[in-house]
C-alpha positions in Angstrom: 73.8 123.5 94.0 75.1 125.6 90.7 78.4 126.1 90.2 81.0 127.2 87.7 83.9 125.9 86.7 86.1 128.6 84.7 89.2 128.2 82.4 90.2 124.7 83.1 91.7 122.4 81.0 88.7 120.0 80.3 90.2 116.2 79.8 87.7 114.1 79.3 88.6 110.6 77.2 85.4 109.4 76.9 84.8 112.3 74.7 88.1 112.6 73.5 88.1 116.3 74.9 91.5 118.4 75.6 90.7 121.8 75.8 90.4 124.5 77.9 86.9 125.2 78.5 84.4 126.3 81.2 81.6 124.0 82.7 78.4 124.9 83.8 77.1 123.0 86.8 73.0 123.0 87.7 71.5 121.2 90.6 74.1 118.7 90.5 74.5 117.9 86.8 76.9 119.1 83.8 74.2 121.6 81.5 76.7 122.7 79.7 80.7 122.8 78.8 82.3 125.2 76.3 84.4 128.4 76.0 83.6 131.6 77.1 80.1 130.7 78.9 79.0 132.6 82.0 78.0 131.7 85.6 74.2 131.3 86.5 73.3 134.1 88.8 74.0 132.8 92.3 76.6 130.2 90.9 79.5 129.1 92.9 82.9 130.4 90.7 85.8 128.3 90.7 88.8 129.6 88.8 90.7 126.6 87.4 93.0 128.6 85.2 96.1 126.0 85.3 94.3 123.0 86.2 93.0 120.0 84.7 89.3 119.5 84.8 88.6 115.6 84.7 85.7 113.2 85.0 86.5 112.4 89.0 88.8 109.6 89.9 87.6 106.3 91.3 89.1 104.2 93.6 88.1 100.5 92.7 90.0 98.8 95.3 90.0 100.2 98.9 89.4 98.8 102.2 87.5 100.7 104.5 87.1 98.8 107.6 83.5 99.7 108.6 81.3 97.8 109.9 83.9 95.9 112.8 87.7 97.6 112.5 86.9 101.4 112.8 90.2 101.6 114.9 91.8 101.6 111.8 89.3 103.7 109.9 85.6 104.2 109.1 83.0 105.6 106.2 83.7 109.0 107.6 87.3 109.2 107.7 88.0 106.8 104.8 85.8 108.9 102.3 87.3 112.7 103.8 90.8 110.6 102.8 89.8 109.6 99.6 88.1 113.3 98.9 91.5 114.6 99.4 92.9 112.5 97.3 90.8 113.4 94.5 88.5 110.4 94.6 84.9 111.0 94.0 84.2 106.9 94.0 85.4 104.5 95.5 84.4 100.8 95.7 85.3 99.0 99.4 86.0 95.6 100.2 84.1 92.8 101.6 86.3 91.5 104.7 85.1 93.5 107.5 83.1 92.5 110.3 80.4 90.9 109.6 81.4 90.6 106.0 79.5 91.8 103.2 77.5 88.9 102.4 74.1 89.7 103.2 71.3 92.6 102.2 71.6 94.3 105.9 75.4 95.0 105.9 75.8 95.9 102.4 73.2 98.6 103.4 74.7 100.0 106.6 78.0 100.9 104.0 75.2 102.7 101.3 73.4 104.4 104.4 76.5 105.7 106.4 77.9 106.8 103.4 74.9 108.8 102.2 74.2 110.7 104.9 78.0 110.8 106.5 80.8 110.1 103.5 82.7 113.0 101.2 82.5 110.1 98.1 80.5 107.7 97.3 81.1 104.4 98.3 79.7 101.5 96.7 80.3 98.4 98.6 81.5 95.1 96.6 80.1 91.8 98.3 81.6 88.4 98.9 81.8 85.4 96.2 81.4 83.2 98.9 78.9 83.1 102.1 80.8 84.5 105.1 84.3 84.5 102.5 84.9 80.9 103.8 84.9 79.2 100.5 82.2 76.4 100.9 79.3 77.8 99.1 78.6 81.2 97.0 76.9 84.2 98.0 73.4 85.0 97.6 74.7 87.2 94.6 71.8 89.1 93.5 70.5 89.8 96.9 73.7 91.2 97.2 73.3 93.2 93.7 70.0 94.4 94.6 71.2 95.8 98.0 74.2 98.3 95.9 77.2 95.8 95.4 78.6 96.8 92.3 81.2 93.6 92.0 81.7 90.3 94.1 85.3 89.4 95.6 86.6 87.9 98.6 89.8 89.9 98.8 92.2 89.0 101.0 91.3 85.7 100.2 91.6 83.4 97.1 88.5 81.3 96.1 90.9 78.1 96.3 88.1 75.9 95.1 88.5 75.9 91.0 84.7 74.7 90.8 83.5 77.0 92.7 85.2 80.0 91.4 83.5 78.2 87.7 80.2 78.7 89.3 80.6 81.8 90.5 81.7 83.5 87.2 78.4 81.7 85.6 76.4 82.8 88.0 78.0 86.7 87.9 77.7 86.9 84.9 74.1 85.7 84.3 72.9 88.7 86.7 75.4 91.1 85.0 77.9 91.5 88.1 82.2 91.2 87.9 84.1 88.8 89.5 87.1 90.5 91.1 89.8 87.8 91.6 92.4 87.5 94.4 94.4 85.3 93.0 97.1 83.5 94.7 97.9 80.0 95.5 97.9 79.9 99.2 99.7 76.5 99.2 102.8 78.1 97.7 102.4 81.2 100.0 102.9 79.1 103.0 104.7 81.3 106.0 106.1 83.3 103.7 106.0 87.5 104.6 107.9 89.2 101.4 109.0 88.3 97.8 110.8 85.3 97.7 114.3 86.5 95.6 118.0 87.9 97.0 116.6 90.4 99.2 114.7 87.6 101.7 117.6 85.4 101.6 119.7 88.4 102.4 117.7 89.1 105.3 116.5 86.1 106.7 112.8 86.3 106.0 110.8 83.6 104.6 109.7 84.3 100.8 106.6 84.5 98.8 107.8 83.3 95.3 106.0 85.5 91.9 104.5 81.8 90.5 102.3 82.1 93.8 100.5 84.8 92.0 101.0 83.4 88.8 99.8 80.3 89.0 96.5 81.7 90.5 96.1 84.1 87.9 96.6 81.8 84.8 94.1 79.8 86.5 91.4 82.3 86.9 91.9 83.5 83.9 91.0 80.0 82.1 87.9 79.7 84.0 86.6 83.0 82.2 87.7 81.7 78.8 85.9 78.7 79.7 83.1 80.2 81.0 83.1 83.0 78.5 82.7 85.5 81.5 84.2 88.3 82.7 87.0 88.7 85.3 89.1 91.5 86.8 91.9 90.1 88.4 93.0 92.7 91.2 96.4 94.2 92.4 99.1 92.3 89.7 102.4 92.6 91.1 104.6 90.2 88.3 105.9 89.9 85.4 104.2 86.6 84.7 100.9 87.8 85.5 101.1 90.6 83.3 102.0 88.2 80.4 99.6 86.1 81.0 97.2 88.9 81.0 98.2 90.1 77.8 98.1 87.0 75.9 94.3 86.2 77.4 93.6 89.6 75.6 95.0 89.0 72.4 93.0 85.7 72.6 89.7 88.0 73.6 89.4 86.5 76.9 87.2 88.9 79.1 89.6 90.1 81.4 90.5 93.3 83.3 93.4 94.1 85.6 94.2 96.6 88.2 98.0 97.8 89.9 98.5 99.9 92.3 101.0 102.3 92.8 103.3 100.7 95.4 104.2 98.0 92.4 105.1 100.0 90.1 107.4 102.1 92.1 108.6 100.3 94.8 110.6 96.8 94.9 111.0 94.5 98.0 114.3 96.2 98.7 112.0 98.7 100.9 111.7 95.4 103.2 115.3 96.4 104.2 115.8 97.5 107.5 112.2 94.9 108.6 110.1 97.8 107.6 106.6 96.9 107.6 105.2 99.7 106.1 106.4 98.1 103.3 104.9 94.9 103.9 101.4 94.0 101.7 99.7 91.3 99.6 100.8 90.7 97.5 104.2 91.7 98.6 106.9 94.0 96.9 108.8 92.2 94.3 111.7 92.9 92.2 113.1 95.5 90.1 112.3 93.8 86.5 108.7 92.9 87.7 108.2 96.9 88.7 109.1 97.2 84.7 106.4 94.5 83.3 103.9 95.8 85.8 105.0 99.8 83.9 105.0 98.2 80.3 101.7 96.5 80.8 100.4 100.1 81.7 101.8 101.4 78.9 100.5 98.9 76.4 97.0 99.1 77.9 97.5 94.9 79.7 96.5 96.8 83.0 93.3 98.7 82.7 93.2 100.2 86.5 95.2 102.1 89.2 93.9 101.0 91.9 95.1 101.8 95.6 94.2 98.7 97.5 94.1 101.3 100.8 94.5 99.0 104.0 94.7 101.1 106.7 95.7 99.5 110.1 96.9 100.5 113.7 100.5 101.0 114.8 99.7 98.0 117.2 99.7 96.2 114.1 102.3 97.4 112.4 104.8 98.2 114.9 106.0 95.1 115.6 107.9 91.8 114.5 107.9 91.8 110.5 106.7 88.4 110.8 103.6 89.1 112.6 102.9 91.8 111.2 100.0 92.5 109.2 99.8 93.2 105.6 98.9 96.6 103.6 99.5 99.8 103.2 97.0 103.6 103.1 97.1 104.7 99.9 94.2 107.2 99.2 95.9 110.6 99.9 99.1 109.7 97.8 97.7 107.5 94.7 97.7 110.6 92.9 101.0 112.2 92.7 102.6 108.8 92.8 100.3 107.8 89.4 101.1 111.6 87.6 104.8 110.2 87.8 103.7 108.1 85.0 103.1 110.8 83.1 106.1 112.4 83.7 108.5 109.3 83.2 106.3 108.7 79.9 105.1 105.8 80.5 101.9 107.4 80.1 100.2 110.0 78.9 97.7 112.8 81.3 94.5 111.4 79.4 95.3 107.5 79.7 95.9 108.3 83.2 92.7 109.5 83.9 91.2 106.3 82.0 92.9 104.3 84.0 92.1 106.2 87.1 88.0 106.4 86.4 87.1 106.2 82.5 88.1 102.2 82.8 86.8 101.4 86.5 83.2 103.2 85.6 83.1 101.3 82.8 84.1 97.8 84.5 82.0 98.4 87.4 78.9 99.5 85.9 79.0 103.2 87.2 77.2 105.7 86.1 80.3 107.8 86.6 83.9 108.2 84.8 82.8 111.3 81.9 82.1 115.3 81.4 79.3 114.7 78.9 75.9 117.0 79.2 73.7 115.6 81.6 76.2 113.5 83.6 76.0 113.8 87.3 78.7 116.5 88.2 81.6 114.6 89.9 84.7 116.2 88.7 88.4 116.2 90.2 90.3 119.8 89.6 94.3 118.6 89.5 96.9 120.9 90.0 100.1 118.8 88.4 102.5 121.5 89.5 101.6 121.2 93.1 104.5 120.4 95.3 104.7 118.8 98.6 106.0 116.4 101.0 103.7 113.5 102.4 103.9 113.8 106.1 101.4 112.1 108.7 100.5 115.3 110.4 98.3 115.8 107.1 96.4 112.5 106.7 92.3 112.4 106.9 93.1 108.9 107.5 93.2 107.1 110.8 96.1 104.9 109.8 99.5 105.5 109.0 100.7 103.1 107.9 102.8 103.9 104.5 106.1 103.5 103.4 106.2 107.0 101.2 106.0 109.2 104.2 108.7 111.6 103.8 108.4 111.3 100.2 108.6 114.6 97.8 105.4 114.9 95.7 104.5 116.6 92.7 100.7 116.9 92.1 97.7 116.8 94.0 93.7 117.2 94.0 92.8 121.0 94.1 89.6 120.2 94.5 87.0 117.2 94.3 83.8 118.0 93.5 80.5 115.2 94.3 77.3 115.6 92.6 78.0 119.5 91.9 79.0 120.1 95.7 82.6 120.7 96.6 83.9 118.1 99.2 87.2 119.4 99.5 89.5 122.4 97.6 93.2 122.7 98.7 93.0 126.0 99.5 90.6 126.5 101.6 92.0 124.4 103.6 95.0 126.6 103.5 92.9 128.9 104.8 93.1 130.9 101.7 
């Protein structure tokens, strides 16, 4: 369990540490991180000259589809992905099947991924019994069993009182609310971003105040409440704005994007391609650029990947019926360093918004370098350059509209609790 990490370049915000330095790794744990240090006799040696050394990413946002869908993926192959992504956390939805409303399945996820997963996987349970919206969760049963936040995403808590309770009663047993919000009465039958392109093409639209209107809301119920909320994958313009004034007026509010809106617009619709079809959908060009600035100015706290694996059965087909997301865990990362290379921002604000920021909003005990921290640590090579092809997915799914794609950076190794999960080339077979 020792291992040593030589000549990397140590990034760690929470400490505001740039430097190159060496860390020393012992049963597990960070003993020790400075310059010029030497390897415990038996250690594990990892040279990381050229790499980043960084607290390891989390995932706050991914759907995993165990217990009920593993067709489209399970704890096993939805962890290896994440692993090679460079996750060391992730945090996974409640809509499987059952849902995760209840002690016994919120256990099964903390079990599996115990004794089977290449991350850790910490399970967020519903807001509402069985997600149907009638009546809330048994919350700290749910808290008590290893759910680090309630959500029913994929669906929006429609009921305004209810979602009122619900942040009350979050917050008076210390858990986050994570919001999907969207007004489903303005969604309608609508598949992709209501604007030129759907009118263009003939599909029915899904118009940015959807979102909006949702979100504004939401986000008055935790003013009023006083309670925190974290309102997941923003897409708009308005809902950034909104976001940012609730901020200035100290309203306790977080927000995650994901990488697919703030790269892509619903133009990648053209052609009925649904890989590109998600919810929220694709939208235009200028909200790409308020979903870019409010990373930049610190409105969006998380990247997030919202991974939604699902069969070709389910994806090959009529754009209308079918389903909506997209995998994301094995490309978040090079697709996220582009901010860093287009300057929108910089290496370390990355890596806050990639694990300081969702550690701290979840409650982790994760997201920092400092001595004594439980050694999980992602090793980046930002020079790394490849093309994202399905023959290399850990995933079951593959459903993604960036295959093809040239990248530039990846994980060269993810390291959980001291033990590497995964390193690039030994996979090589280097």
């Amino acid at each position: 369990m020792n291992l040593f990490i030589r000549g990397g370049r140590v990034v760690d915000p929470g400490q505001n540490i740039d430097e190159i330095l060496d860390i020393r790794i012992e049963n597990g744990v960070i003993t020790e991180t400075g310059k010029n240090l030497e390897p415990l006799s038996g250690s594990e040696v990892i040279d990381a000259a050229g790499k980043y050394a960084v607290p390891g990413l989390i995932d706050m946002h991914v759907h995993l589809r165990d217990p009920g869908f593993e067709y489209k993926e399970d704890i096993i192959t939805g962890s290896l992905a994440a692993a090679r992504g460079g996750f060391t956390s992730v945090a996974c939805m409640p809509n499987t099947n059952p849902v995760i409303d209840n002690k016994a399945v919120a256990g099964y996820i903390t079990n599996k991924a115990k004794s089977h997963g290449f991350c850790n996987v910490y399970p967020v349970g519903c807001i509402t019994h069985g997600m149907g919206g009638e009546r809330l969760s048994e919350m700290g049963e749910l808290k008590e069993a290893g759910c680090v936040a309630v959500s029913d995403d994929g669906k929006p808590v429609k009921n305004a009182e209810l979602m009122r309770r619900a942040l009350e009663y979050a917050k008076g047993i210390g858990i986050p609310v994570i919001a999907h919000s969207e007004d489903i009465s303005l969604v309608g039958e609508g598949v992709m971003n209501e604007g030129f392109t759907s009118t263009e093409i003939g599909l029915k639209g899904i118009p940015r105040v959807a979102e909006e209107i949702a979100v504004a809301r939401d986000v008055m119920l935790a003013e009023y409440t006083q309670s925190p909320i974290h309102i997941a994958h923003l897409s708009t313009g308005g809902g950034v704005r909104i976001i940012r004034e609730a901020k200035a007026r100290g309203v306790k509010v977080t927000a995650e994007t994901a990488p697919h809106y703030f790269i892509l617009t619903d133009d990648a619709v053209r052609g009925y391609n649904t890989n590109a079809k998600m919810n929220p959908p694709l939208r235009e060009a200028c909200d790409v650029e308020a979903v870019r600035e409010g990373l930049r100015d610190g409105t969006i706290d998380c990247i997030a990947t919202d991974h939604a694996p699902h069969h070709l059965d389910e994806k090959d087909i009529e754009f209308d019926a079918a389903l909506n997301g997209i995998i994301g865990l094995e490309s978040s990362l090079p697709l996220s360093l582009a901010l860093v290379d287009d300057g929108i921002l910089t290496f370390n604000q990355l890596i806050e918004k990639m694990s300081c920021n969702p550690a701290r909003i979840l409650g982790l005990d994760r997201g920092t370098l400092k001595r004594g921290a439980i050694a999980d640590i992602t090793l980046i090579d930002t020079l790394a350059e490849w093309v994202f092809e399905t023959g290399q997915l850990a995933s079951k799914s593959m459903n993604s509209p960036f295959f093809g794609c040239k990248m530039k950076g990846a994980a060269f190794a993810t390291i959980l609790g001291g033990r590497v999960v995964y390193r690039i080339d030994r996979l090589a077979g280097k």
